[in-house]
MILO-856144 format. One line per 5 residues: number of its first residue (from 1); for each residue x, y, z of C-alpha. Coordinates in steps of 0.5 Angstrom, whole numbers, always signed. Example, Ala and Ser with C-alpha at 12.3 -4.5 7.8 and 13.67 -1.06 7.14 Angstrom:
1 = +25,-9,+16 | +27,-2,+14
//
This chain:
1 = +162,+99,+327 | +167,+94,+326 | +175,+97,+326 | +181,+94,+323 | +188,+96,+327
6 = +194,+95,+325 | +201,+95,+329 | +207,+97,+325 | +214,+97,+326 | +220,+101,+323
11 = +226,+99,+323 | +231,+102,+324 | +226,+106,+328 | +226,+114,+329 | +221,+118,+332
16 = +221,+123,+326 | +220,+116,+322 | +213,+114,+327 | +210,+121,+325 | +211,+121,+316
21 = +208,+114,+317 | +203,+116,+321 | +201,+123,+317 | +201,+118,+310 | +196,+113,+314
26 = +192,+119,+316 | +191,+121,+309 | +189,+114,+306 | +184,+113,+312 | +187,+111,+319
31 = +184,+115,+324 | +187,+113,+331 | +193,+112,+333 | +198,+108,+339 | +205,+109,+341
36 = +207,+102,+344 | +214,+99,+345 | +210,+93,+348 | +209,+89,+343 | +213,+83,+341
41 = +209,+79,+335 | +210,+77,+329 | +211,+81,+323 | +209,+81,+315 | +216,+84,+313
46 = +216,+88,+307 | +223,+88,+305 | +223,+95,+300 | +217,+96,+302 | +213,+90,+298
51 = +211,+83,+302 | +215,+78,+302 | +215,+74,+307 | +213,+73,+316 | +220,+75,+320
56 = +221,+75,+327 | +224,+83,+328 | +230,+85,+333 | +226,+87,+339 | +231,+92,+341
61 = +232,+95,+334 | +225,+96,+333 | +220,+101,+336 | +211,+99,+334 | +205,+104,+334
66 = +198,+101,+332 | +194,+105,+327 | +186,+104,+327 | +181,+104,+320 | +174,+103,+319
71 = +174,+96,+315 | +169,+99,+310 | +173,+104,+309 | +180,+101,+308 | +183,+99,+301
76 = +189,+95,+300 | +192,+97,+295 | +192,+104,+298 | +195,+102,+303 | +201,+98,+299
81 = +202,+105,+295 | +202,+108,+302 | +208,+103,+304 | +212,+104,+297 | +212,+111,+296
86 = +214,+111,+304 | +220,+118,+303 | +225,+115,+308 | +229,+110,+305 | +233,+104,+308
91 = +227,+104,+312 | +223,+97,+313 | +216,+97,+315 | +212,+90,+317 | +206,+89,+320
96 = +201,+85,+323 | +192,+86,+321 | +188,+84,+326 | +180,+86,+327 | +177,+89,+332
101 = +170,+89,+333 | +166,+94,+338 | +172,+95,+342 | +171,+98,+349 | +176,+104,+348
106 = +175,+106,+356 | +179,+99,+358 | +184,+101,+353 | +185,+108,+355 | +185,+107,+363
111 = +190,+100,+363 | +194,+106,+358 | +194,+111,+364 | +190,+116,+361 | +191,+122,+366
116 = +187,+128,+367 | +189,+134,+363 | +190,+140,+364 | +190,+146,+359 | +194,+152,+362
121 = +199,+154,+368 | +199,+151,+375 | +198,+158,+377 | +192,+158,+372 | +189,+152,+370
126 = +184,+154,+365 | +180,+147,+363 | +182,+140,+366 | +180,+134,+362 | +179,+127,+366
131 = +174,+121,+365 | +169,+118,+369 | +174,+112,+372 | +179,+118,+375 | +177,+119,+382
136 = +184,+125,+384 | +182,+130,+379 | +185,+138,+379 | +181,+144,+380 | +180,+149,+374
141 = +176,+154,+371 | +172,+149,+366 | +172,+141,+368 | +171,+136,+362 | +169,+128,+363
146 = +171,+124,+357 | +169,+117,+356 | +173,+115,+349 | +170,+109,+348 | +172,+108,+340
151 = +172,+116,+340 | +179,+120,+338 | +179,+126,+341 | +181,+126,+350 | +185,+132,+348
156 = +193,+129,+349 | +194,+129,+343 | +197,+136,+341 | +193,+137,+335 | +186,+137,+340
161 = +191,+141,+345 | +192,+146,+341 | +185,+146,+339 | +183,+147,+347 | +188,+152,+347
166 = +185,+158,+341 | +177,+155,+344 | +180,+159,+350 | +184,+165,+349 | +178,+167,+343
171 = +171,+170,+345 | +166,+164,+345 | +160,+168,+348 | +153,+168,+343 | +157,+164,+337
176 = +155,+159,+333 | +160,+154,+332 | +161,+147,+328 | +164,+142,+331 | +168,+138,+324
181 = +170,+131,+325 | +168,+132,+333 | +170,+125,+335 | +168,+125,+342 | +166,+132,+342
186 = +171,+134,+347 | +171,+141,+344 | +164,+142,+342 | +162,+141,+350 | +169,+146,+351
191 = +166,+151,+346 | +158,+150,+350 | +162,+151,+357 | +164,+157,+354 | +158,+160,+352
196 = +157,+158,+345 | +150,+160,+343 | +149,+153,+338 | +154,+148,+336 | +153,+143,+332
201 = +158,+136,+332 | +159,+133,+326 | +162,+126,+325 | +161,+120,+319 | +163,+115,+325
206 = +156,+113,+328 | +161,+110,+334 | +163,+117,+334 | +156,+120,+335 | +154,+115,+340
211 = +161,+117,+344 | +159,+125,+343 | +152,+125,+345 | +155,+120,+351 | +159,+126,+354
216 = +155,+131,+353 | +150,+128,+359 | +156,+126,+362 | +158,+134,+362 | +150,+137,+363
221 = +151,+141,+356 | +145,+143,+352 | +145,+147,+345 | +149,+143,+341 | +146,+138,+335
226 = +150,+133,+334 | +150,+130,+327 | +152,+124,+323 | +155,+125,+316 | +160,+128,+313
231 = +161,+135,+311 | +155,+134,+306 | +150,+136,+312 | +152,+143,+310 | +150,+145,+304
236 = +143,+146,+308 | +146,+151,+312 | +149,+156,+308 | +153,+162,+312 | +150,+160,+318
241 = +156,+159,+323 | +161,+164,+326 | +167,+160,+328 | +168,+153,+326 | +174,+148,+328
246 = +176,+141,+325 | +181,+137,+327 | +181,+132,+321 | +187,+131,+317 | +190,+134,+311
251 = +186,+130,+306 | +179,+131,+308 | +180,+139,+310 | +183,+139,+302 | +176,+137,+300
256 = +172,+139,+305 | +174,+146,+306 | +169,+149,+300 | +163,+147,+304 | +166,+149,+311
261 = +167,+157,+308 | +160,+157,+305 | +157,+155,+312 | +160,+160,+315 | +158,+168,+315
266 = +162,+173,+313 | +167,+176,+319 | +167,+168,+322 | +174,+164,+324 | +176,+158,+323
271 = +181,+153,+326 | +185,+147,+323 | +189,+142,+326 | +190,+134,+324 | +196,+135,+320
276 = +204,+136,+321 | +207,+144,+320 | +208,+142,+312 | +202,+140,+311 | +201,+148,+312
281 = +202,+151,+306 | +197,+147,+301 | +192,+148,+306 | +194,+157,+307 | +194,+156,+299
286 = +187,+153,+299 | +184,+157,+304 | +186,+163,+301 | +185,+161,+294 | +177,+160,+298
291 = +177,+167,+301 | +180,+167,+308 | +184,+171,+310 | +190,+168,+314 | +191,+170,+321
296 = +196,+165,+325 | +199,+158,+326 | +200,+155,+332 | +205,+149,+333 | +207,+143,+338
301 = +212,+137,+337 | +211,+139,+328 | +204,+138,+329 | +200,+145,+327 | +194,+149,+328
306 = +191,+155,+323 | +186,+160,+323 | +183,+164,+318 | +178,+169,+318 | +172,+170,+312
311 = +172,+177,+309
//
């Protein structure tokens, strides 16, 4: 699948002002994210946020992340309203487009410093998460070996973190899990380590499915169906899970959301994450208006994770 990434710079940048962006690019399609302060390119300068002409901008005064989209899926126009209707004003946003065609994600992540993560206290390491390339790697009660390629999902971020976190805390033995947007099916294999009965694993992006049947030889896990599409695949499978996960973002959640709850069985949960803690109420809205019932919410660094239950 041929991707897009962009690298945009704010100026004057802020960390809060890196994440409103990165939440409205998530909406208009953006899937991957790259912090970096490396970067020293020229820029397409939006002044007021239309473009007007190429700028060199003030290294020290700037700060640079790379945001990553299909091609199929990108539209330029929504990405001009995206940029128009950015809420902080005196903000300066420039970028540069480039594509990126099959790109080998284990290169990138391994000349970033992917590290091994662990999930849990020093005293109790619950689940440590490493790549094949790692060769110093702690003890813990559950092991998973990712290899990222085009895939998001190594479970640094905090919105794929926390999700770890509820697989763990909550009894998983003899569930049915969905996997929404599994990414490189990290937590699918998590849940099936855990004594999941079956998990399906659902992704539109086909780089994303062949990254999760990868991990899951790498991992020696069975029972779980890894699917392409999008939340349509449901509708053959009414109220047949007892615990899904999705770990998209806020847009897609809005609209999925019906199908999840109609495939999922009376008395079963479901997590979500992908989205900042404001993006919490409309979705507690819709999730109630759908007949959940709302159990909790987690958060780190204003990232949130929910639970609901089905009456």
């Amino acid at each position: 699948m041929q991707y897009l990434c962009f690298t945009f710079t704010l100026t004057p940048a802020s960390e809060a002002a890196y994440d409103l962006l990165a939440d409205a690019l998530a909406g208009a399609g953006f899937d991957s994210f790259v912090h970096t302060d490396e970067l020293d390119l020229p820029r397409v300068a939006f002044q007021d946020n239309f473009p007007e002409s190429a700028v060199f901008a003030d290294k020290a005064a700037t700060d640079a992340f790379q945001a990553y989209i299909p091609a199929a899926r990108f539209d330029e126009e929504e990405l001009r309203a995206v940029l128009a209707e950015f809420p902080l004003p005196g903000h300066r946003i420039d970028y540069v487009r480039e594509e990126v065609e099959d790109k080998n994600w284990n290169e990138e992540w391994e000349k970033n410093y992917f590290q091994p993560l662990l999930i849990g206290s020093a005293d109790h390491p619950r689940c440590v998460v490493s790549s094949t390339f790692h060769t110093d790697v702690p003890e813990a009660e559950y092991a998973i070996k990712i290899n990222p390629q085009m895939s998001f999902g190594t479970g640094h971020h905090q919105t794929t973190a926390q999700m770890l976190e509820r697989l763990l805390d909550d009894e998983v033995r003899g569930l049915e899990v969905l996997d929404m947007g599994c990414g490189t099916g990290i937590l699918a294999i998590l849940a099936s380590l855990r004594g999941a009965k079956h998990c399906v694993a659902v992704d539109f992006d086909e780089w994303c499915v062949r990254n999760t049947r990868d991990n899951l030889a790498l991992n020696a896990v069975g029972e779980i169906e890894v699917v392409h599409g999008d939340a349509t695949v449901l509708e053959s499978r009414p109220e047949v899970f007892d615990l899904v996960i999705a770990n998209i973002n806020r847009n897609i959640l809005l609209a999925d959301l019906p199908r999840y709850v109609a495939a999922m069985r009376s008395g079963a949960h479901i997590y979500m994450s992908g989205f900042y803690t404001a993006d919490v109420a409309p979705l507690r809205e819709r999730a109630e208006a759908l007949g959940l019932t709302f159990v909790d919410e987690r958060s780190r660094e204003d990232w949130a994770c929910i639970k609901f239950v089905k009456a």
